[in-house]
VMD Tcl script that draws the C-alpha trace (Angstrom):
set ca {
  {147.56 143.10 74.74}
  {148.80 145.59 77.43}
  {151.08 148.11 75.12}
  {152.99 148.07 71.85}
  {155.85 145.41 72.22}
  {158.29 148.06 71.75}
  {157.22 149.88 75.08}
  {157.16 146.97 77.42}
  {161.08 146.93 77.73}
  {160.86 151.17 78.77}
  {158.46 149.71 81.24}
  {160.33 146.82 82.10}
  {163.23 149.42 83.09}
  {161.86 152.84 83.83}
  {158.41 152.03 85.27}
  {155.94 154.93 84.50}
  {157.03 157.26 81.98}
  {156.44 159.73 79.06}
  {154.91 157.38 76.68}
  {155.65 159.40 73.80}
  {159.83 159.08 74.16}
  {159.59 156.94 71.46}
  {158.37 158.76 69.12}
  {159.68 162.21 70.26}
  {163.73 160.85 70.19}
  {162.95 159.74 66.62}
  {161.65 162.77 65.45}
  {164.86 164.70 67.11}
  {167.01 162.30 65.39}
  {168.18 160.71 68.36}
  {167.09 156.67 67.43}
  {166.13 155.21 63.94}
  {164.06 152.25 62.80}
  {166.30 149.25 61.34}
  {166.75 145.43 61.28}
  {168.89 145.11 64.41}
  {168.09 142.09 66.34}
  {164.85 141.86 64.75}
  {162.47 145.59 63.64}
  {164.33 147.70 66.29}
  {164.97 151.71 67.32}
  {168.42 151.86 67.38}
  {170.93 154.45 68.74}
  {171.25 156.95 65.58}
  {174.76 156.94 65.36}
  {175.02 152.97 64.12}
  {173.29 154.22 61.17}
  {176.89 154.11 59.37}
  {177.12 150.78 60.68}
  {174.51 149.13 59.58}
  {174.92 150.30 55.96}
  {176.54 147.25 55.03}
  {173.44 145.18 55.63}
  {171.31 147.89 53.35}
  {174.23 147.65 50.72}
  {173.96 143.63 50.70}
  {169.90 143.79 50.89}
  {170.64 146.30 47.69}
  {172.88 143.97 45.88}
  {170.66 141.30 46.51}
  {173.67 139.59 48.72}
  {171.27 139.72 51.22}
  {167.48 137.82 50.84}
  {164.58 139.02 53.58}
  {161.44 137.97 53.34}
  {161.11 137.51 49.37}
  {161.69 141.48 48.84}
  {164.04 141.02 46.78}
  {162.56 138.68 44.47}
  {159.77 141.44 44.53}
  {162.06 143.89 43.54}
  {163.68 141.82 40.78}
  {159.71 141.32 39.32}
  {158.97 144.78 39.69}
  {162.27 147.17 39.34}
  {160.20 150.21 37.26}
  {157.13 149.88 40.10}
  {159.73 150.03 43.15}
  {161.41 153.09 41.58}
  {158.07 154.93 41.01}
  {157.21 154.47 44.39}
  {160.51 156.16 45.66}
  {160.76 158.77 43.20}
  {156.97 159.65 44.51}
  {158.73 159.96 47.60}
  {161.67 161.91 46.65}
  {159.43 164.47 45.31}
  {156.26 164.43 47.16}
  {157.44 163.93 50.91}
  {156.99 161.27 53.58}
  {154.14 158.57 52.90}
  {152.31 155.68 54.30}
  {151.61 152.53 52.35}
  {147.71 153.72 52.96}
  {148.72 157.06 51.21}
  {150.03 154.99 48.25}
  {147.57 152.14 48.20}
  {147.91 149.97 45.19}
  {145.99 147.11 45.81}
  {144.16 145.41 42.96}
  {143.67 142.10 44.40}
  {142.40 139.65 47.47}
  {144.53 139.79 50.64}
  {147.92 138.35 50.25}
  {149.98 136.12 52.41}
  {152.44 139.26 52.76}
  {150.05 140.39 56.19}
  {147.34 142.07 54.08}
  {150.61 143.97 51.97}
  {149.84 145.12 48.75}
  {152.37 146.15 46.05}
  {152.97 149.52 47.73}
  {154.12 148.28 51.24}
  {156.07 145.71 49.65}
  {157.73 148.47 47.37}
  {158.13 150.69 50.07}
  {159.32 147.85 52.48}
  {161.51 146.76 49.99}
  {163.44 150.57 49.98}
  {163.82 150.90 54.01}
  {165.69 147.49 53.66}
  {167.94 148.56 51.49}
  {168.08 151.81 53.46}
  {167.15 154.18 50.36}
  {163.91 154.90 52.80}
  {163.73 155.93 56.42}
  {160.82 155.53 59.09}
  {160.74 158.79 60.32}
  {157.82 157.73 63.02}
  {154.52 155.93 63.33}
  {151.14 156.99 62.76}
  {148.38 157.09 64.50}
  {147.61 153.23 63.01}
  {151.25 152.46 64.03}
  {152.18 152.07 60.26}
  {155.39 153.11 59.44}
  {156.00 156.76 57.28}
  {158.31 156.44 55.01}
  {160.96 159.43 53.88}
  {164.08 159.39 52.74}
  {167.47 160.04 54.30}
  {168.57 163.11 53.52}
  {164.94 164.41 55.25}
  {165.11 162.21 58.62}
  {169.24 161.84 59.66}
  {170.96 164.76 61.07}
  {173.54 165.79 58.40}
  {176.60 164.86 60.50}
  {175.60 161.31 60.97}
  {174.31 160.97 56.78}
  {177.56 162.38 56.10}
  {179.35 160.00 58.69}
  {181.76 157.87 56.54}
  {181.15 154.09 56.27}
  {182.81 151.37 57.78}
  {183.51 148.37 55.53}
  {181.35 145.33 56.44}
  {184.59 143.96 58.61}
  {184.84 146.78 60.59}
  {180.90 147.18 61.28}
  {180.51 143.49 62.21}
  {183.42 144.05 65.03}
  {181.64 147.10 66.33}
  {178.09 145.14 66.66}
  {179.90 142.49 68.42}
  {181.41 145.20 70.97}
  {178.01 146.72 71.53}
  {176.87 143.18 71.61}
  {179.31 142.20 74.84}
  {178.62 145.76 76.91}
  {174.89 144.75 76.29}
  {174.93 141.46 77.82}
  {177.98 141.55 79.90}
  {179.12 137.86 79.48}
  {178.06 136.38 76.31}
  {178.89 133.13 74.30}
  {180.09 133.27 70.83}
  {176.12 132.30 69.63}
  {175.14 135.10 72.08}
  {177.39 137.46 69.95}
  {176.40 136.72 67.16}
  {172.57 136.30 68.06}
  {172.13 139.91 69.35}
  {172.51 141.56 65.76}
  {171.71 138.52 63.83}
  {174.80 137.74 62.92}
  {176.35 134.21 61.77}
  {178.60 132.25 64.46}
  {180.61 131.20 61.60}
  {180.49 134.80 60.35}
  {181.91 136.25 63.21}
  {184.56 133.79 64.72}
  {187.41 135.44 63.53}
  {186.48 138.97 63.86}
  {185.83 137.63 67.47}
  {189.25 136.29 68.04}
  {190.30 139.74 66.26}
  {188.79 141.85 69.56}
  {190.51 139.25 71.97}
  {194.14 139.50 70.29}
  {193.16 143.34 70.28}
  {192.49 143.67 74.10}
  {188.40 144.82 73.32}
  {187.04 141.22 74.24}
  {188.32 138.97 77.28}
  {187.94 135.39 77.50}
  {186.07 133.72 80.54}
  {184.38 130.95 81.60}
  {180.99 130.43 82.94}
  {180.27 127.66 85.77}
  {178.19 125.03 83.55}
  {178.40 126.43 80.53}
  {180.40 124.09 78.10}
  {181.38 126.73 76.14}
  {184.17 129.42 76.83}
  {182.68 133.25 77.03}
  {183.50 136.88 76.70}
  {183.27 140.04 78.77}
  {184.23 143.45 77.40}
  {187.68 144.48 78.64}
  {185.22 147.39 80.83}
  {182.79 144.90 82.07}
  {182.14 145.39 85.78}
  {180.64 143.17 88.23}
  {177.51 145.33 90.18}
  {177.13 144.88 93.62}
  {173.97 144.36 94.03}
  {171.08 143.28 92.03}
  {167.42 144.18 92.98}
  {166.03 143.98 88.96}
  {161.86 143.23 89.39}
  {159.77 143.49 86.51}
  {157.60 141.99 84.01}
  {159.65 141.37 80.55}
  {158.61 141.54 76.98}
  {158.74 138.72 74.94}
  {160.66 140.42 72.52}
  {163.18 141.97 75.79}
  {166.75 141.91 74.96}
  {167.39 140.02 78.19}
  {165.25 137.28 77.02}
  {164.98 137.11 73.41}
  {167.77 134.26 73.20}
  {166.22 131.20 74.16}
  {169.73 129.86 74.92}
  {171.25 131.57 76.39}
  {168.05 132.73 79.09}
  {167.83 129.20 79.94}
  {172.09 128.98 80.83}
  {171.47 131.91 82.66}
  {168.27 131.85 84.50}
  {168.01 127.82 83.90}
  {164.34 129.61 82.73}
  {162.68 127.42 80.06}
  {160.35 129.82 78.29}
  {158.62 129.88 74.51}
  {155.86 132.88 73.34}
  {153.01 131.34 72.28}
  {150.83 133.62 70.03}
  {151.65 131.61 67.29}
  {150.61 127.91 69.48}
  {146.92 126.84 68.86}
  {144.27 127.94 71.69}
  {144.19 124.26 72.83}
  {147.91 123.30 72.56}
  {149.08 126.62 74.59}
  {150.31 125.36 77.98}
  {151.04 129.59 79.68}
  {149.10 131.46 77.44}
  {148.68 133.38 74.12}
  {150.84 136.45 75.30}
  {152.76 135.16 78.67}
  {155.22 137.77 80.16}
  {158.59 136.24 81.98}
  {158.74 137.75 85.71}
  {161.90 138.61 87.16}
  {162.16 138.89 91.04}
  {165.31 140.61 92.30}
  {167.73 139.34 89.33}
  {166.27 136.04 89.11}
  {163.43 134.35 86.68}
  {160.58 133.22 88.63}
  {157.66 132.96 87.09}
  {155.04 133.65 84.13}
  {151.86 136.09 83.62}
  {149.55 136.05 81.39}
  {147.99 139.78 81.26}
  {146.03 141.98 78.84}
  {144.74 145.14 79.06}
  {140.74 145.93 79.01}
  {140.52 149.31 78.64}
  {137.16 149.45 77.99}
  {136.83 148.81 81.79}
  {139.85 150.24 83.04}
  {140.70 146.99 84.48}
  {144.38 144.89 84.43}
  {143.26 141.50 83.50}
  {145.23 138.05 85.07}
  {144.51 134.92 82.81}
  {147.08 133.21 84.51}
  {150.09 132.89 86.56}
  {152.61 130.18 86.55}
}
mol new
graphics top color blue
foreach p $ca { graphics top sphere $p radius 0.5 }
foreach p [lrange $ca 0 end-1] q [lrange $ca 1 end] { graphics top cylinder $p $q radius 0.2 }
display resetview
């Protein structure tokens, strides 16, 4: 391992750099923890928009992971656990340690984290930073937003979808339907109208793509940079790369993380960076870390 996966892409992008900006723009209330693409820090002001999501998680409209089943099982344990934080502060799962029996399947979870896992879903607790174990600390709301963006109104789950789908096409600049959808997890079939919605409205243009079979979209801003120079090693879990499909249509770049491929079946290896050379996808490395040493061990290069 070389850094936690969510610093790679600030390294990816700004080289060296204060390796505590994560953790200082949460705690200034400029980024919040959520289910974005996948766990993500996320501009604070979407807060509002992502409420749906916590809403349907609440409602049980919306399944992750088996919490809600968890939640159904144990509705008087869950709201202990968030009363406990109402009244005593922000928490750990270590600081509320329930555990009573053998390691679970839920990554060594006990009741607690599930509990309290189970609340930042459904957005009745924050993550208002990481400890010094990386866990998550829990709080709620009203202690980690700034008070004009808890007060923020709500959009309705129509209008919320549209505005992830314009973030969506500044982020990626041409972008499929799938690739749309994909960036904040939404459903193709979901969003195909709301889609056709931005076109008819002037946010969204149509395009098409040299080889790519189907039609794409630019934001009505998109701009075409004159040059591109872009070298760096990528996270696995990069934006620029974390649809398969679409990094192969655009860098015709076949690659697959393989942390979860058996030692002998792994053909790049167990944590294989992609390596971009001025714009383009060239190769992959194979790195970790030995601190210990002070040394930047190669495995491999491909």
């Amino acid at each position: 391992m070389l850094v936690r996966s969510q610093e790679l892409p600030l390294f990816s992008r700004l080289g060296d750099h204060d390796r505590s900006a994560i953790s200082k723009a949460t705690s200034q209330g400029k980024i919040f923890e959520y289910w974005g693409h996948e766990a993500a820090h996320l501009p604070v002001e979407l807060h509002p928009v992502f409420r749906f999501k916590m809403h349907a998680a609440r409602s049980g409209k919306l399944k992750h992971w088996g919490l809600t089943s968890f939640y159904d099982e144990n509705k008087a344990f869950v709201k202990r656990i968030l009363r406990h934080v109402e009244v005593n502060g922000s928490t750990s799962a270590r600081e509320l340690s329930t555990r009573t029996t053998k390691k679970s399947s839920w990554w060594d979870w006990d009741e607690a984290k599930v509990a309290l896992e189970y609340l930042f879903l459904t957005g009745q607790l924050m993550s208002r930073g990481r400890g010094t174990d990386f866990a998550r600390i829990y709080d709620i709301p009203e202690r980690v937003l700034p008070e004009d963006v808890l007060n923020a109104p709500t959009p309705s789950e129509h209008d919320a979808r549209k505005q992830l789908l314009v973030r969506s096409a500044i982020a990626q600049g041409v972008a499929t339907a799938s690739d749309l959808a994909d960036y904040y997890r939404q459903k193709p079939t979901t969003v195909k109208q709301l889609i056709a919605e931005l076109v008819e409205e002037g946010e969204l243009r149509e395009v098409s793509v040299d080889g790519w079979q189907d039609r794409a979209y630019v934001h009505r801003n998109a701009k075409l940079p004159k040059q591109l120079h872009a070298t760096a090693l990528l996270s696995p879990f990069d934006s620029l790369v974390w649809c398969r499909p679409r990094n192969e249509r655009l860098f015709n770049f076949h690659y697959r993380i393989e942390i979860y491929t058996p030692k002998e079946k792994r053909k790049f290896g167990y944590y294989v960076l992609p390596f971009m050379i001025n714009g383009q996808m060239v190769g992959r490395v194979d790195l970790k870390a030995d601190r210990a040493n002070s040394k930047l061990l190669v495995h491999s290069v491909h």
